[in-house]
DSSP file (Angstrom, degrees, kcal/mol; ACC not computed):
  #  RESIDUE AA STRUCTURE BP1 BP2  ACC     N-H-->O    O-->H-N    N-H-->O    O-->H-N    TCO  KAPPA ALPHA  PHI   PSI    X-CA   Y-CA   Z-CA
    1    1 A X    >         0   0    0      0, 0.0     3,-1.6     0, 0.0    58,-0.1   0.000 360.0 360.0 360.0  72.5  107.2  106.5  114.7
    2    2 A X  T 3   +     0   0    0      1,-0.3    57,-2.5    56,-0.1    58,-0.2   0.630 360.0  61.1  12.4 -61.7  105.3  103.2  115.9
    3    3 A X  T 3  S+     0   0    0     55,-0.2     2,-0.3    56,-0.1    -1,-0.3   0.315  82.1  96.9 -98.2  15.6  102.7  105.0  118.0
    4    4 A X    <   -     0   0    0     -3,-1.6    55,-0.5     2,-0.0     2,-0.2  -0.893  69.7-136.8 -83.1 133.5  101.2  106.9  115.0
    5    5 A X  E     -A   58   0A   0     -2,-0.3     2,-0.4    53,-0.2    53,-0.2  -0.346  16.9-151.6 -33.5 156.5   98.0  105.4  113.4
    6    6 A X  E     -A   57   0A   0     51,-0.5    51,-1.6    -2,-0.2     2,-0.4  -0.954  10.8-165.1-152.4 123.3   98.2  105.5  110.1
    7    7 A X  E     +A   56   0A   0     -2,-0.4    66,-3.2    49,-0.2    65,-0.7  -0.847  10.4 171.4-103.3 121.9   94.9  105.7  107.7
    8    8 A X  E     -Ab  55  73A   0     47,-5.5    47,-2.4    -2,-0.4     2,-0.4  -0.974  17.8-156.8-144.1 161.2   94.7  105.1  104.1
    9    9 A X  E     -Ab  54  74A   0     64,-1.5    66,-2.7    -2,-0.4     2,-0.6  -0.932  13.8-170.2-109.8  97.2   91.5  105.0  102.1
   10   10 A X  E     + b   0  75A   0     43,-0.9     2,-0.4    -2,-0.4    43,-0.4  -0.826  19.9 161.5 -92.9 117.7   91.9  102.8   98.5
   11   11 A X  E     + b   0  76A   0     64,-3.1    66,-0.7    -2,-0.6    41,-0.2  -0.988  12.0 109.8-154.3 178.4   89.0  102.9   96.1
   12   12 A X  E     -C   51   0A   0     39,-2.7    39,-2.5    -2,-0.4     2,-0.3  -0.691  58.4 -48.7-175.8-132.9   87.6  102.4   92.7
   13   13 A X  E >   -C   50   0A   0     37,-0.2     3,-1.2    -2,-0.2     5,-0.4  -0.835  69.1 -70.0-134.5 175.1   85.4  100.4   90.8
   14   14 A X  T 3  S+     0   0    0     35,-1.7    -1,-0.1    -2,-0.3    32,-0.1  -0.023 116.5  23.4 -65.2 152.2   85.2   96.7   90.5
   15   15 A X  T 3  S+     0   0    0     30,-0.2    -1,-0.2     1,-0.1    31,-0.0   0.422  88.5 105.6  90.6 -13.7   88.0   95.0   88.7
   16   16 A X  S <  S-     0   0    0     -3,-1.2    98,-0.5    98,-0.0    -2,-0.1   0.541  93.1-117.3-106.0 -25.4   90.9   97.9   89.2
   17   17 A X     >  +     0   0    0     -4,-0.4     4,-2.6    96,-0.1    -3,-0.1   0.834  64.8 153.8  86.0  37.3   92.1   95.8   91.3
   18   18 A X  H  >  +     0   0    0     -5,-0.4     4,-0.6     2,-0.2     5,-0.2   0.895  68.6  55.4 -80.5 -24.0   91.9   97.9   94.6
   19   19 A X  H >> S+     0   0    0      2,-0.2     4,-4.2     1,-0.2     3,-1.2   0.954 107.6  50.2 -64.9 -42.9   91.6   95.0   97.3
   20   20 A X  H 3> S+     0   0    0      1,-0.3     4,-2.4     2,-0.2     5,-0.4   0.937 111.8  43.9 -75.3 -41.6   94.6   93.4   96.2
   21   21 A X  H 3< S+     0   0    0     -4,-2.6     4,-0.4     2,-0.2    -1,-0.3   0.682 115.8  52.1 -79.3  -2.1   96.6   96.6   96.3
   22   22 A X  H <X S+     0   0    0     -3,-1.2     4,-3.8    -4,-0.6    -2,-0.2   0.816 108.5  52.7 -80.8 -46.2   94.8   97.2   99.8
   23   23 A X  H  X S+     0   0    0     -4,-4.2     4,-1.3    -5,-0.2     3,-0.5   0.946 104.9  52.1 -53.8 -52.4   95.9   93.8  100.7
   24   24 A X  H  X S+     0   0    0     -4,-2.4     4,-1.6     1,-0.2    -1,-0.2   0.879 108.3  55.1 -51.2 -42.1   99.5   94.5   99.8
   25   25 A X  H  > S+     0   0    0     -4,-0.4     4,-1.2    -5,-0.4    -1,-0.2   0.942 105.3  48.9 -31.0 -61.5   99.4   97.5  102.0
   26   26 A X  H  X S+     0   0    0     -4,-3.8     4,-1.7    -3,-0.5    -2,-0.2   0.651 108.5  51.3 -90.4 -18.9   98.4   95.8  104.7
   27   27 A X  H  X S+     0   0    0     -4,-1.3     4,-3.3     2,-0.2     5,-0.2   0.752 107.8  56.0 -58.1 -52.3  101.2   92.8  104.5
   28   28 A X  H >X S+     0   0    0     -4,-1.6     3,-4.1     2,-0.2     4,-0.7   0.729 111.9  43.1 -41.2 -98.2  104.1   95.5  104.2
   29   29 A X  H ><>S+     0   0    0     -4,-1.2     5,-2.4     1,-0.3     3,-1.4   0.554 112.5  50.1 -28.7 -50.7  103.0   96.9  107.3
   30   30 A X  H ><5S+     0   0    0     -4,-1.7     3,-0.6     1,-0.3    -1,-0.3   0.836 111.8  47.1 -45.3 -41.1  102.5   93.8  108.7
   31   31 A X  H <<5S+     0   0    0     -3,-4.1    -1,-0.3    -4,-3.3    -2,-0.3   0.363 106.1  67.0 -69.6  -8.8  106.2   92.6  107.7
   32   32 A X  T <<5S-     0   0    0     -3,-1.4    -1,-0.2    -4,-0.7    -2,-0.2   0.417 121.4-105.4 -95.4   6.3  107.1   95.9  109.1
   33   33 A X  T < 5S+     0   0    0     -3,-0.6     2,-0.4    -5,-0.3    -3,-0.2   0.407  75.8 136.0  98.7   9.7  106.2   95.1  112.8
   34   34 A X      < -     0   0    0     -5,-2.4     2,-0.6    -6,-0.2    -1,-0.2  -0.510  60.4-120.1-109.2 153.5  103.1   97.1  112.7
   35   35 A X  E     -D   58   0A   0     23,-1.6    23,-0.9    -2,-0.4     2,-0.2  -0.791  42.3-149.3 -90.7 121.9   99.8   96.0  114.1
   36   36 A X  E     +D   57   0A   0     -2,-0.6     2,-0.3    21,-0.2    21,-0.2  -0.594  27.1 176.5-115.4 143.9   97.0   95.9  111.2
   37   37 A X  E     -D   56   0A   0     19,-3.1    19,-2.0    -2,-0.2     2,-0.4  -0.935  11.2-171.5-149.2 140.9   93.7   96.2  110.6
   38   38 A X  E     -D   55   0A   0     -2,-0.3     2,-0.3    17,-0.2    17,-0.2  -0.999   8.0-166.7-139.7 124.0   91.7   96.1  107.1
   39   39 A X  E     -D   54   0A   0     15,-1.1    15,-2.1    25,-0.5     2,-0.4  -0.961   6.5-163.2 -96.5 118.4   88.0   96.8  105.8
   40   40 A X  E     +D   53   0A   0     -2,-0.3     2,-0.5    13,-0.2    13,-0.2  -0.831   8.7 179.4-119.6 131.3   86.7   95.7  102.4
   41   41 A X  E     +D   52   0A   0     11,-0.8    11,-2.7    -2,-0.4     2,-0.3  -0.840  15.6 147.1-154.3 122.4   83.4   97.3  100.7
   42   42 A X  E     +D   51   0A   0     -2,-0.5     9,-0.2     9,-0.2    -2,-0.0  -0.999  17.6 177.4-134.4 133.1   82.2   96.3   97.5
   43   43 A X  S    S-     0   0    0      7,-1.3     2,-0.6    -2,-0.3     3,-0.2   0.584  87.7  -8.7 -98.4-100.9   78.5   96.1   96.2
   44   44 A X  S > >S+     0   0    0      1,-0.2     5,-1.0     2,-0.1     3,-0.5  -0.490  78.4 153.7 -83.1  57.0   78.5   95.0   92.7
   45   45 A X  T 3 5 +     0   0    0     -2,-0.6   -30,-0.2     1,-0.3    -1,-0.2   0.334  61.3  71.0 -95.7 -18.8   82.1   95.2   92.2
   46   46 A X  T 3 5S+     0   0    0      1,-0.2    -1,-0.3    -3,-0.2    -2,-0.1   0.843 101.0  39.2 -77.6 -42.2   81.9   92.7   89.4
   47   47 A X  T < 5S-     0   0    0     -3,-0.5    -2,-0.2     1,-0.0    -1,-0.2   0.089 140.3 -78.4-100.0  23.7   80.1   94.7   86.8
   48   48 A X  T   5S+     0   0    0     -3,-0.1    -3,-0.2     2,-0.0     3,-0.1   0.550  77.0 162.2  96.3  16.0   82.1   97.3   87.8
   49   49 A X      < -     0   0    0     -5,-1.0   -35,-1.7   -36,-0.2     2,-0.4   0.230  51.3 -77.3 -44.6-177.1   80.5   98.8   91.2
   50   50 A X  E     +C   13   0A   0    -37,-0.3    -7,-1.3   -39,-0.0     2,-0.3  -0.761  52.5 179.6-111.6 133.4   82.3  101.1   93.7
   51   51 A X  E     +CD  12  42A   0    -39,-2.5   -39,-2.7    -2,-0.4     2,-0.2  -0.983   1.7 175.2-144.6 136.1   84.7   99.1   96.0
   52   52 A X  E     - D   0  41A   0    -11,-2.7   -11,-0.8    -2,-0.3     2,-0.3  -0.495  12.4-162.5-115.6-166.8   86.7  100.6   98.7
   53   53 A X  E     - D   0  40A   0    -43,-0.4   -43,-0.9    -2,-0.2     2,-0.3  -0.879   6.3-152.3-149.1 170.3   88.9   99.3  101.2
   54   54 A X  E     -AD   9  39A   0    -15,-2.1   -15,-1.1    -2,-0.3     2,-0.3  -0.965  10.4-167.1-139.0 152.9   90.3  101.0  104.4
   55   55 A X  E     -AD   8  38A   0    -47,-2.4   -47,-5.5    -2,-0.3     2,-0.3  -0.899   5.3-177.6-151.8 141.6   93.7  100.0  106.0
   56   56 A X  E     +AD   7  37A   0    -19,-2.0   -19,-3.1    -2,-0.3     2,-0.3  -0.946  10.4 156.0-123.8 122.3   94.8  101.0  109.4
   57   57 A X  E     +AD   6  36A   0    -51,-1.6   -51,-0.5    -2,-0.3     2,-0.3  -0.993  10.5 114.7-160.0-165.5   97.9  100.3  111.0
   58   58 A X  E    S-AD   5  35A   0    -23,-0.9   -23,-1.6    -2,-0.3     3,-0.2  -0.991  82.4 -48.8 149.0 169.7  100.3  101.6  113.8
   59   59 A X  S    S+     0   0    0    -57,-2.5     2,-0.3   -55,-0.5   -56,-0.1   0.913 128.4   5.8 -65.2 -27.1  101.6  100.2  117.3
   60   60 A X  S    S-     0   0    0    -58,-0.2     2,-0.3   -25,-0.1    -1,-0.2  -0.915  73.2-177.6-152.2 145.1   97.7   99.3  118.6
   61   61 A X        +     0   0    0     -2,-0.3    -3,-0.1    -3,-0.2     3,-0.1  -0.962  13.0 176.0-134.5 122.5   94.8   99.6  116.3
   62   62 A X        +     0   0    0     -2,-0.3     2,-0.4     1,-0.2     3,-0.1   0.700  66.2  44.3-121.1  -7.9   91.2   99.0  117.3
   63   63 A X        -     0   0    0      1,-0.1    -1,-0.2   -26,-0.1   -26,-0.1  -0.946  52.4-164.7-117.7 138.7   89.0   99.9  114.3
   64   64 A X        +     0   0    0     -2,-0.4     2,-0.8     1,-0.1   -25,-0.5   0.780  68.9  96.3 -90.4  -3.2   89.7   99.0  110.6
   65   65 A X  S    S-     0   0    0    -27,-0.1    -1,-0.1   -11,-0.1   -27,-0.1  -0.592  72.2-141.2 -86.1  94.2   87.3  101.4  109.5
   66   66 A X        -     0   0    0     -2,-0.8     2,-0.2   -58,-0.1     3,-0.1  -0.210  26.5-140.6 -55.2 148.1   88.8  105.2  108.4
   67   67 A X    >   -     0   0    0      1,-0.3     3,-0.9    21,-0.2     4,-0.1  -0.425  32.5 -74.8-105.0 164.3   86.3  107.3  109.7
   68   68 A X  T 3  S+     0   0    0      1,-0.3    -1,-0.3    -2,-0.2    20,-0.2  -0.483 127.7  16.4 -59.7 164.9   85.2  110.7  107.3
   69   69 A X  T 3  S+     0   0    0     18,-1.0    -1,-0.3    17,-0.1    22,-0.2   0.553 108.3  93.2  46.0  45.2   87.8  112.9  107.7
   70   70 A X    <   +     0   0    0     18,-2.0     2,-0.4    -3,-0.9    19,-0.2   0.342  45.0 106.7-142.7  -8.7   90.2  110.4  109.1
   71   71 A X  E     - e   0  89A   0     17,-1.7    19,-0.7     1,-0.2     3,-0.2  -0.593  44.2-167.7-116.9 115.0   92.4  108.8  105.9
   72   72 A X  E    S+     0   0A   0    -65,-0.7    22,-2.0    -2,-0.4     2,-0.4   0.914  84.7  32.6 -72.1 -55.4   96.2  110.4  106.1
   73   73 A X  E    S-be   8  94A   0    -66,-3.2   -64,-1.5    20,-0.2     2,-0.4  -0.952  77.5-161.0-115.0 139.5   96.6  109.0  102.7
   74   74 A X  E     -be   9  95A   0     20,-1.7    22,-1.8    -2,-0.4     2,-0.5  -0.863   5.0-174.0 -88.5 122.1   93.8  108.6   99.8
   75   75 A X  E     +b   10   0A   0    -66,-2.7   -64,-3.1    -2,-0.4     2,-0.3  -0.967   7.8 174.2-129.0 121.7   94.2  106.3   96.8
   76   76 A X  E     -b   11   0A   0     -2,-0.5   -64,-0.2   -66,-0.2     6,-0.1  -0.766  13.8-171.6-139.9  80.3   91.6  106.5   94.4
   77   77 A X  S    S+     0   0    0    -66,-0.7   -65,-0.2    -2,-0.3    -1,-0.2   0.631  74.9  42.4   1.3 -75.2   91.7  104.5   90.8
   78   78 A X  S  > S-     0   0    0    -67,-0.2     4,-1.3     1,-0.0     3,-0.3  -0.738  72.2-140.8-136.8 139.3   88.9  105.8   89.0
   79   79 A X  T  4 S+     0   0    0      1,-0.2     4,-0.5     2,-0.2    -2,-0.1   0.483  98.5  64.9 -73.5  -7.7   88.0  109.5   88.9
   80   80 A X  T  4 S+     0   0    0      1,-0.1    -1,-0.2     2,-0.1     4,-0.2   0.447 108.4  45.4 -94.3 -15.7   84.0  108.8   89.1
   81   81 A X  T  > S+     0   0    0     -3,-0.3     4,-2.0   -70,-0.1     3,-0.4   0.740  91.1  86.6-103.4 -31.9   84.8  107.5   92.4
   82   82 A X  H  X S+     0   0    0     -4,-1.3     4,-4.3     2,-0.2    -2,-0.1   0.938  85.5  49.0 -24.9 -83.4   87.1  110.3   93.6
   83   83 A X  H  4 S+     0   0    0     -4,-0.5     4,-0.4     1,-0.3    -1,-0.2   0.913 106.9  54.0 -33.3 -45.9   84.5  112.9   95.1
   84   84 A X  H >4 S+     0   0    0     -3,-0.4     3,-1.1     1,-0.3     4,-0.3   0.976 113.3  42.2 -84.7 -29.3   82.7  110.6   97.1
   85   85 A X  H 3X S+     0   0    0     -4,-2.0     4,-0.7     1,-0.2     3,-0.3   0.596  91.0  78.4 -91.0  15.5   85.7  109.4   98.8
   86   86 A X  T 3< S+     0   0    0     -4,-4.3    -1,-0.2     1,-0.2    -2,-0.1   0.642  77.6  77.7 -47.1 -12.9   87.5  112.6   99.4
   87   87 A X  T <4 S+     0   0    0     -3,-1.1   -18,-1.0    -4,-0.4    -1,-0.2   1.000  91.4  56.2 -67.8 -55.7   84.9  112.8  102.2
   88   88 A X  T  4 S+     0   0    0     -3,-0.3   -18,-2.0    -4,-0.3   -17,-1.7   0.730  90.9  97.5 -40.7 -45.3   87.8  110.0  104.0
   89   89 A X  E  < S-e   71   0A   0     -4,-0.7     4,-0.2   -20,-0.2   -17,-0.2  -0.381  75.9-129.1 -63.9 103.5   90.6  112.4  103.6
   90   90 A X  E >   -     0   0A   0    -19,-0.7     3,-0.6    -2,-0.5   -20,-0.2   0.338  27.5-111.6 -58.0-163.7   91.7  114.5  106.3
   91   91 A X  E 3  S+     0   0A   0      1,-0.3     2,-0.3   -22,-0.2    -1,-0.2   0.843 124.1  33.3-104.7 -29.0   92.0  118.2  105.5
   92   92 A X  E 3  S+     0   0A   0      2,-0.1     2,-0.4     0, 0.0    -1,-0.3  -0.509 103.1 111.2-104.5  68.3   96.2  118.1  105.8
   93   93 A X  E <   -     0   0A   0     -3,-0.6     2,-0.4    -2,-0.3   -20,-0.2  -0.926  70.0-117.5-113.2 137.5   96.0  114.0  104.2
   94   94 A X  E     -e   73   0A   0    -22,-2.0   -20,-1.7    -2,-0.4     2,-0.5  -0.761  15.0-150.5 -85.8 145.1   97.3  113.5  100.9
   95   95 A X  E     -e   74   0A   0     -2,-0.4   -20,-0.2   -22,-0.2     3,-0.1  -0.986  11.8-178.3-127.5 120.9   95.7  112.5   98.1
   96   96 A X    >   +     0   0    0    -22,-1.8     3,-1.0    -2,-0.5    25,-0.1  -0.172  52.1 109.0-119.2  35.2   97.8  110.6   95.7
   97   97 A X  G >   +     0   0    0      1,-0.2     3,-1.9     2,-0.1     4,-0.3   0.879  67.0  79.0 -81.8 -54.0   94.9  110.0   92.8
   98   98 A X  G 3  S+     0   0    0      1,-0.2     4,-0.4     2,-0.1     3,-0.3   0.817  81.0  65.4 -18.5 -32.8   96.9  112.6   90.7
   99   99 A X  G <> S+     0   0    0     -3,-1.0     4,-0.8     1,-0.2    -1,-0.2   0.013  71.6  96.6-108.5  26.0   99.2  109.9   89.9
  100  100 A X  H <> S+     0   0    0     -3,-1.9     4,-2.0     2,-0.2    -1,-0.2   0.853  84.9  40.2 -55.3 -83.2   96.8  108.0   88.0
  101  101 A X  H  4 S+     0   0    0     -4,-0.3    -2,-0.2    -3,-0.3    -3,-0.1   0.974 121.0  43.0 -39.9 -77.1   97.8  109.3   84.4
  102  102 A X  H >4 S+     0   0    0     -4,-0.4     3,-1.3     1,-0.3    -2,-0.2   0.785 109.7  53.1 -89.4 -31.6  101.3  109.2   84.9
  103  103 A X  H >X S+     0   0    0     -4,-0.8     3,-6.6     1,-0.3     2,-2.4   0.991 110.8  53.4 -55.3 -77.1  101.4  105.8   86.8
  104  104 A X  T 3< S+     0   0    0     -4,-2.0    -1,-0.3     1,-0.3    -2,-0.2   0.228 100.3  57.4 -44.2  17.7   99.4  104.3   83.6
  105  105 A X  T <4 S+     0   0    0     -2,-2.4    -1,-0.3    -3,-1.3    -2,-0.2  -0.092 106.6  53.2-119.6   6.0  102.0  105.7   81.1
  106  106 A X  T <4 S+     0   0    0     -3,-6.6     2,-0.5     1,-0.2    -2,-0.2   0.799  93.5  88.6 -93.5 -36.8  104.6  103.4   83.2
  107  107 A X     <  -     0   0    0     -4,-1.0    -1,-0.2     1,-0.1     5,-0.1  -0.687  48.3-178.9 -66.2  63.7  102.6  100.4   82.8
  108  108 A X  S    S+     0   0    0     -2,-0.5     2,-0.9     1,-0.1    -1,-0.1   0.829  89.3  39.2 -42.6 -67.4  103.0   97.9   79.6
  109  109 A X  S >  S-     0   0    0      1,-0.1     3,-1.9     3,-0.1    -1,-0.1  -0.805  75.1-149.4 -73.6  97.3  100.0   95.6   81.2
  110  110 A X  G >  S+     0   0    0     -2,-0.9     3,-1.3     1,-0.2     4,-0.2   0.438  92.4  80.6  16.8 -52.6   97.2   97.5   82.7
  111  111 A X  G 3  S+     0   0    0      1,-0.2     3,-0.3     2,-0.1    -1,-0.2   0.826  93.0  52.0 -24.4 -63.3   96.9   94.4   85.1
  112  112 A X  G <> S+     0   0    0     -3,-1.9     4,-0.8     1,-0.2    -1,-0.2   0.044  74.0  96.4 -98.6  16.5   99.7   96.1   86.8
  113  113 A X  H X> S+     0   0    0     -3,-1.3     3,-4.0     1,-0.2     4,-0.9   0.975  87.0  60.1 -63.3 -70.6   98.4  100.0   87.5
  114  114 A X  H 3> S+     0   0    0    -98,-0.5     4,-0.6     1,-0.4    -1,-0.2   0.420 110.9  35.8   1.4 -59.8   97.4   98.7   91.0
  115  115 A X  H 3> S+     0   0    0      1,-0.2     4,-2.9     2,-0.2    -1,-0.4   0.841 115.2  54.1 -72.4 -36.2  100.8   97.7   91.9
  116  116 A X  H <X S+     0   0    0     -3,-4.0     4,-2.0    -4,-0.8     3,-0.4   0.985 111.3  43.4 -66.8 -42.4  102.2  100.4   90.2
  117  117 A X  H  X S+     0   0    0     -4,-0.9     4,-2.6     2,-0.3    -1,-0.2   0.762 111.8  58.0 -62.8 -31.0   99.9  103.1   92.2
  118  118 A X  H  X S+     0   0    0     -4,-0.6     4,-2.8    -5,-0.3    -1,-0.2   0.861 102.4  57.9 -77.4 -33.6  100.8  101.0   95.5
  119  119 A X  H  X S+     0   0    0     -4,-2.9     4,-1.7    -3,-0.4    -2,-0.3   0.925 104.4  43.8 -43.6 -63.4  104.3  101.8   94.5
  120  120 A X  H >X S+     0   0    0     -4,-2.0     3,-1.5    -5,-0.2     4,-1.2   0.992 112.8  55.4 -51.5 -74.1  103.8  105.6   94.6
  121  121 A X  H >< S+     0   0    0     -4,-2.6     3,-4.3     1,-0.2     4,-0.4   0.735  99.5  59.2 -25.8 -80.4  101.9  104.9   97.9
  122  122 A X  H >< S+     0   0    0     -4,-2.8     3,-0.9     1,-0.3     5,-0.4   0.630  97.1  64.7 -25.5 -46.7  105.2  102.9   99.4
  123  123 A X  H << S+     0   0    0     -4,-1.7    -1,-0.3    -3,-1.5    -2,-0.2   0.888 109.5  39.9 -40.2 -47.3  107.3  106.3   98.9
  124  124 A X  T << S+     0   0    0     -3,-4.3     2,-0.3    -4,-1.2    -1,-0.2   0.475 100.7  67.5 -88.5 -11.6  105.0  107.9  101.5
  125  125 A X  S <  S-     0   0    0     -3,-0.9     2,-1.8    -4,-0.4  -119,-0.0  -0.897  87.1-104.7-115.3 152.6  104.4  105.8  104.1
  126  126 A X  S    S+     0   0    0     -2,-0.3     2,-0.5  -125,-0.1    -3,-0.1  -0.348  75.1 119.5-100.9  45.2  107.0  104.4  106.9
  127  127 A X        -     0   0    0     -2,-1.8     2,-0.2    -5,-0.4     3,-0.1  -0.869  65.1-108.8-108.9 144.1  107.5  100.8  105.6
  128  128 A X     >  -     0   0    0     -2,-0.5     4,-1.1     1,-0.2     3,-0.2  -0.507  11.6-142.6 -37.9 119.0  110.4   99.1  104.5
  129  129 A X  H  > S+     0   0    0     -2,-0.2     4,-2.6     1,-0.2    -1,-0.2   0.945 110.3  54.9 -51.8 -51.3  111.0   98.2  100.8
  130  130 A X  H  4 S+     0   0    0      1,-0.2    -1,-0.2     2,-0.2     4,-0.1   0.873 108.7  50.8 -42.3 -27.6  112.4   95.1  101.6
  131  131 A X  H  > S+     0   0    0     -3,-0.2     4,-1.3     1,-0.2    -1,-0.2   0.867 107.4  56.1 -83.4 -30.2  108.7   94.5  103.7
  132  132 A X  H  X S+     0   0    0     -4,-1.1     4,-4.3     2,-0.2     3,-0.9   0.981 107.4  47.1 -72.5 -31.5  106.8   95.6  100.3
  133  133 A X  H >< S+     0   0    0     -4,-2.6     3,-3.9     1,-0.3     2,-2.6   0.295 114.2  48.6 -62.5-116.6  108.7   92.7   98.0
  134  134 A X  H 3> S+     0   0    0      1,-0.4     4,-1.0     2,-0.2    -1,-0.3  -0.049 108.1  50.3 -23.3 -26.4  107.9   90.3  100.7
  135  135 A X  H 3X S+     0   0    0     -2,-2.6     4,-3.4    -4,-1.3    -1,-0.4   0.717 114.8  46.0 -46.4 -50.4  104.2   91.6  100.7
  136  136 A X  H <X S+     0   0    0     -4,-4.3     4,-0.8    -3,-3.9    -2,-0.2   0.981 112.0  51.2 -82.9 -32.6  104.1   91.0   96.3
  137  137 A X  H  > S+     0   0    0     -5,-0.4     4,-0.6     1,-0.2    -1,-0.2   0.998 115.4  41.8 -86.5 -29.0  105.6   87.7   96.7
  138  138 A X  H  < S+     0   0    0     -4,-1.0    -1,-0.2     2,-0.2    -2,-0.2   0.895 118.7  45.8 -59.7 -24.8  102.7   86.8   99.5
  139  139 A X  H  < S+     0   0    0     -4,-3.4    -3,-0.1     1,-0.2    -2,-0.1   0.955 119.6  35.7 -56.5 -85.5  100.1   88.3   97.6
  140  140 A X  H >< S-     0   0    0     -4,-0.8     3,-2.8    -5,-0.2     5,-0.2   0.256  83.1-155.2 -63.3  11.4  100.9   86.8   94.2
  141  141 A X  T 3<  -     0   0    0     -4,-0.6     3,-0.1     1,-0.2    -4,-0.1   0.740  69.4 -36.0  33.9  37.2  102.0   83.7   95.4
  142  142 A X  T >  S+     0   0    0      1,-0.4     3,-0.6    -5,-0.2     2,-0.4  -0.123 112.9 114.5 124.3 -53.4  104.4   82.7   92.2
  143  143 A X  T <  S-     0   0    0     -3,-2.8    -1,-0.4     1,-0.2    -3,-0.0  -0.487  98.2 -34.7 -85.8 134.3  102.2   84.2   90.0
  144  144 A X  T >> S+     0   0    0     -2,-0.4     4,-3.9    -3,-0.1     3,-1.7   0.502  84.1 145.1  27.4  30.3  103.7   87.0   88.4
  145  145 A X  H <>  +     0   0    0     -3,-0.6     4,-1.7     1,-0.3    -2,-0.1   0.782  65.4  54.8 -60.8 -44.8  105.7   88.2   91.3
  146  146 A X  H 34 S+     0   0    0     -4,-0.3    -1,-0.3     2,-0.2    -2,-0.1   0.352 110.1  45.9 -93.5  20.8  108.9   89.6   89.3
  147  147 A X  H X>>S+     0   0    0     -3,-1.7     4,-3.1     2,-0.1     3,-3.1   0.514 116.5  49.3 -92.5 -41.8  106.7   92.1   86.8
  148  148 A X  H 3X5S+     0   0    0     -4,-3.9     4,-2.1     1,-0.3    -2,-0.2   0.917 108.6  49.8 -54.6 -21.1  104.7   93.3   90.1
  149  149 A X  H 3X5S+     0   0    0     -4,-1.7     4,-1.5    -5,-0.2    -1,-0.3   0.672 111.6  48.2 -72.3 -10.5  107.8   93.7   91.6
  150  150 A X  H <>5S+     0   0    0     -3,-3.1     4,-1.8     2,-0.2     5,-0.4   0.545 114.6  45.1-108.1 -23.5  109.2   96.0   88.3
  151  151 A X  H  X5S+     0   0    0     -4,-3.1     4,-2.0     2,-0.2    -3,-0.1   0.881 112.6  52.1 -95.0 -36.2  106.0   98.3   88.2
  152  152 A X  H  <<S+     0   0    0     -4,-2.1    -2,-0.2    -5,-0.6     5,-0.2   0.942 109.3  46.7 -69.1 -30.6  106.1   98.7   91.8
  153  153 A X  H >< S+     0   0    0     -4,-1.5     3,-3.1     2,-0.2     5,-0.3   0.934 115.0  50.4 -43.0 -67.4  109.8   99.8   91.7
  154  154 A X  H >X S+     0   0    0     -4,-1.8     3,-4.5     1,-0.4     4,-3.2   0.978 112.2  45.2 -76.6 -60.0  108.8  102.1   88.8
  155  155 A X  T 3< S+     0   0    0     -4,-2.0    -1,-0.4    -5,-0.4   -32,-0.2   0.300 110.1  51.9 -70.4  30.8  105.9  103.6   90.6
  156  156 A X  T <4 S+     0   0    0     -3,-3.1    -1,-0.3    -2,-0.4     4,-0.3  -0.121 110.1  50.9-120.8  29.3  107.8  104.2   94.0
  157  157 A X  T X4 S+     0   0    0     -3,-4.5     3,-0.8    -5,-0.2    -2,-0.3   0.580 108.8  50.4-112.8 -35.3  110.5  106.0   92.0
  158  158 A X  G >< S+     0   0    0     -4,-3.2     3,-1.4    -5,-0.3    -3,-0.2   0.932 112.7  54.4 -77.0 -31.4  107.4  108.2   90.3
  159  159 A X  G 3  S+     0   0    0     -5,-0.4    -1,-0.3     1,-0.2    -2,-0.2   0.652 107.0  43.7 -68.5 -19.4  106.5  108.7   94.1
  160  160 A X  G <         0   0    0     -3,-0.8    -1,-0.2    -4,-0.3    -2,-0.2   0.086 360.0 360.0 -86.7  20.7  109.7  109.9   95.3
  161  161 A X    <         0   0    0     -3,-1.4    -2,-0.2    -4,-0.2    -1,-0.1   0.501 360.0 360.0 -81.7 360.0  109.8  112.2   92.2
């Protein structure tokens, strides 16, 4: 269904690697036909600061920015960050932070929760698998493209558990 928006709200804290899994988000979709739109906010993100991202996408989109109560799906890293963006989620939205723990007991690298969590996401949202590998090989460019491809397979099979 094309003419649905679709909101989802990624955060955490600097380093967690939540732009790059926003960014993969937003390449699926793109590879999926969909018209995209993406918002990055980070303050000190380097020493470990609050960073969010917003991605929007759908047959026409004209803000990238999820509004409060506006985010279909939530993805939330770090649990210190959790509360204050639950405000994003809509009251029937899912919020897939739960899958936090169990994603990180999939992971060998750490590196690779991100992907793995973006994985879970993929279950739920109207993209292609074929459109997310073609998302991790634009992202990672080379670099470590077949283990991101291996956590996100295991963490869209823990999202369609």
């Amino acid at each position: 269904m094309k003419d649905k928006v679709y909101s989802v709200t990624f955060g955490g804290i600097g380093g967690q690697g939540v732009l790059k899994a926003s960014e993969l988000c937003s390449w699926a979709a793109l590879y999926a036909g969909y018209h995209v739109k993406k918002s990055e906010v980070h303050g000190m993100s380097q020493r470990g600061g609050s960073v969010e991202s917003h991605v929007r996408f759908g047959r026409r989109v004209y803000s990238p920015l999820v509004p409060a109560g506006g985010a279909d799906v939530l993805l939330c890293f770090h649990q210190e960050e959790h509360p204050r963006l639950l405000a994003f989620l809509k009251k029937e939205g899912l919020d897939l932070t739960g899958y936090v723990d169990k994603a990180a007991a999939l992971v060998a690298n750490p590196r690779g929760l991100n992907t793995c969590l973006v994985g879970v996401l993929s279950a739920r949202l109207p993209i292609r698998e074929e459109c997310w590998m073609q998302a991790i090989e634009t992202v990672f460019k080379g670099k470590g493209v077949d283990e991101n491809k291996k956590v996100f397979l295991d963490g869209r099979r823990l999202g369609q558990s």
